[in-house]
C-alpha positions in Angstrom: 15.7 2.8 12.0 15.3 2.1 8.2 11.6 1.6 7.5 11.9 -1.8 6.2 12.8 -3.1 9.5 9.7 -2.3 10.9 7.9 -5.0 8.1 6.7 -8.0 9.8 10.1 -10.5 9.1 8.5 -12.7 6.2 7.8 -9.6 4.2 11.1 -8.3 4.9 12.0 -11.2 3.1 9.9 -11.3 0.0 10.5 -7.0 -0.1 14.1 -8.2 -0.2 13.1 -10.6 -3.3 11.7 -8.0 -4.9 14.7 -5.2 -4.8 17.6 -7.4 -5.2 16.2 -10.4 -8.1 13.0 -8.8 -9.2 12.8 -11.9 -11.8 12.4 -14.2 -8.5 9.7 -12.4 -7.1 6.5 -14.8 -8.0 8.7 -17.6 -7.1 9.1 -16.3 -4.2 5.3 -16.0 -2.9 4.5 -19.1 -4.7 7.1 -21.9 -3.6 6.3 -23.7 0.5 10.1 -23.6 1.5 9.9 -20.3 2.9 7.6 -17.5 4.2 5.9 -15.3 1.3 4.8 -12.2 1.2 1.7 -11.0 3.3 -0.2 -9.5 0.3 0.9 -12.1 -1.9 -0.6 -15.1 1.1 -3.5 -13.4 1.5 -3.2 -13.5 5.1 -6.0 -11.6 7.0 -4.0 -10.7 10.3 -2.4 -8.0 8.1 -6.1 -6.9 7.8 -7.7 -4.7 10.7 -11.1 -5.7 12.7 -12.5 -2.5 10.2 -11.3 -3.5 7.1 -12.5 -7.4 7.5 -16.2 -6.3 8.6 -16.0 -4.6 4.9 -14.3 -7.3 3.1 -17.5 -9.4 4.2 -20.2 -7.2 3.4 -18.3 -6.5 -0.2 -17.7 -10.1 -0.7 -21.6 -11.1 -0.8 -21.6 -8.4 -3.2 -18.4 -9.7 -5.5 -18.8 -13.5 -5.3 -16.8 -13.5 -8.8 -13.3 -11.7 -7.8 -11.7 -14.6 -6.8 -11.5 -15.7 -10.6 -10.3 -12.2 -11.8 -7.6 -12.6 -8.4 -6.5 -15.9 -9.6 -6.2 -14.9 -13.5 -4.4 -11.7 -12.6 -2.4 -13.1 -9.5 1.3 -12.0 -11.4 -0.4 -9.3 -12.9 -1.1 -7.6 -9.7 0.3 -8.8 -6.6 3.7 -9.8 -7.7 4.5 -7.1 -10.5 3.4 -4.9 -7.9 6.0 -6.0 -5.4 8.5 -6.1 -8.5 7.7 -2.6 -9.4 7.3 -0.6 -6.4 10.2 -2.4 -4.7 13.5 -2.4 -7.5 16.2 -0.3 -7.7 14.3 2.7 -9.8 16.0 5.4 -12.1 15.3 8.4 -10.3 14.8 9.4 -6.5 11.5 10.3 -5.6 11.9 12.7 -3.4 13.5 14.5 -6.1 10.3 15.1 -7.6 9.4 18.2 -8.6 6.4 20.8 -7.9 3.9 19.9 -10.6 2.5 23.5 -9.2 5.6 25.4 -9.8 3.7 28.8 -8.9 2.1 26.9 -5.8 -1.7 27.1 -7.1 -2.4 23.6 -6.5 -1.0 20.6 -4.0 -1.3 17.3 -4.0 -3.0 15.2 -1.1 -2.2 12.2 0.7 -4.9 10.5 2.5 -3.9 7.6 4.4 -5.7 6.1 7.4 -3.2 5.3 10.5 -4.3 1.7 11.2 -3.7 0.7 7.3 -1.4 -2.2 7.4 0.0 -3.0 3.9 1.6 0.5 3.7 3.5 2.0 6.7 2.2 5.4 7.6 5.5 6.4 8.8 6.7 6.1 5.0 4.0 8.4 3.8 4.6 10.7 6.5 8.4 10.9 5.7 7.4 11.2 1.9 5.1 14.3 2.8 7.8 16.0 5.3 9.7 15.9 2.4 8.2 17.7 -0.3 6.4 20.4 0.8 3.7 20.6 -1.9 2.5 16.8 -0.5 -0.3 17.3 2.2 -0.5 14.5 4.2 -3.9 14.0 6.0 -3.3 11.5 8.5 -6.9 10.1 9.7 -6.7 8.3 13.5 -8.7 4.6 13.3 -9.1 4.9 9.7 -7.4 1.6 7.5 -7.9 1.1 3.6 -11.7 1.1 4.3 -11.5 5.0 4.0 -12.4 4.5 0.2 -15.8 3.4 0.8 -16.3 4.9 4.0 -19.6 7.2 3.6 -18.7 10.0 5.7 -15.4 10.5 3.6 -17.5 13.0 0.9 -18.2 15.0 3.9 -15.1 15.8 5.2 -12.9 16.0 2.3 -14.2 20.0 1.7 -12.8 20.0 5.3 -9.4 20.0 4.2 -7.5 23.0 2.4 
């Protein structure tokens, strides 16, 4: 099953967009005739129970980020989908070892409930170069950033 078809239909869509007519992509999320992107919408049932109870607590913190969202909408959202979803040059799972005598790795954290990017794609990234370890954490969504227990178990982890 390719990854994409496990995207929610109307992100299929807009991920679609983005590959094939990058130039359409904030169009796309910005026109009513069809579905836009998740990210792009805003829409909070992409957002777990965990990540919402932050998002409240930061947002009495951060009344002002909905000016820098709106001045930086293309900026961020949309050249984001443009970027990470073209055609690129290169494969990236021809990467190479930036450790080429092993002395070093690279770690993927990624909590299992985060919603925006599939854990099964960061799995499969990790299976497939060997120098990527992939620390999967159960319950955990994008809210492992701020979570205060996080600077005790990093030294956890080899």
């Amino acid at each position: 099953m390719r990854l994409l078809e496990r995207e929610r239909k109307k992100d299929q869509w807009a991920l679609r967009v983005a590959h094939y007519t990058p130039w359409l992509t904030y169009w796309w999320n910005t026109q009513k005739w069809f579905p836009a992107c998740s990210v792009a919408e805003h829409t909070t049932d992409i957002i777990s129970h965990q990540d919402k109870k932050l998002m409240l607590k930061l947002s009495k913190k951060m009344e002002y980020m909905a000016h820098v969202r709106q001045q930086e909408e293309f900026e961020s959202t949309h050249r984001d989908l443009m970027i990470g979803f073209r055609t690129w040059e290169f494969d990236p799972m021809d990467l190479k070892n930036p450790f080429p005598n092993n002395e070093g790795s690279v770690h993927l954290w990624h909590g299992d409930e985060y919603a925006i990017m599939l854990v099964s794609l960061q799995r499969y990234i990790a299976q497939q170069l060997p120098w990527i370890i992939f620390v999967d954490i159960h319950l955990m969504t994008s809210s492992i950033l701020s979570a205060s227990f996080l600077s005790s178990i990093i030294p956890l982890f080899p």
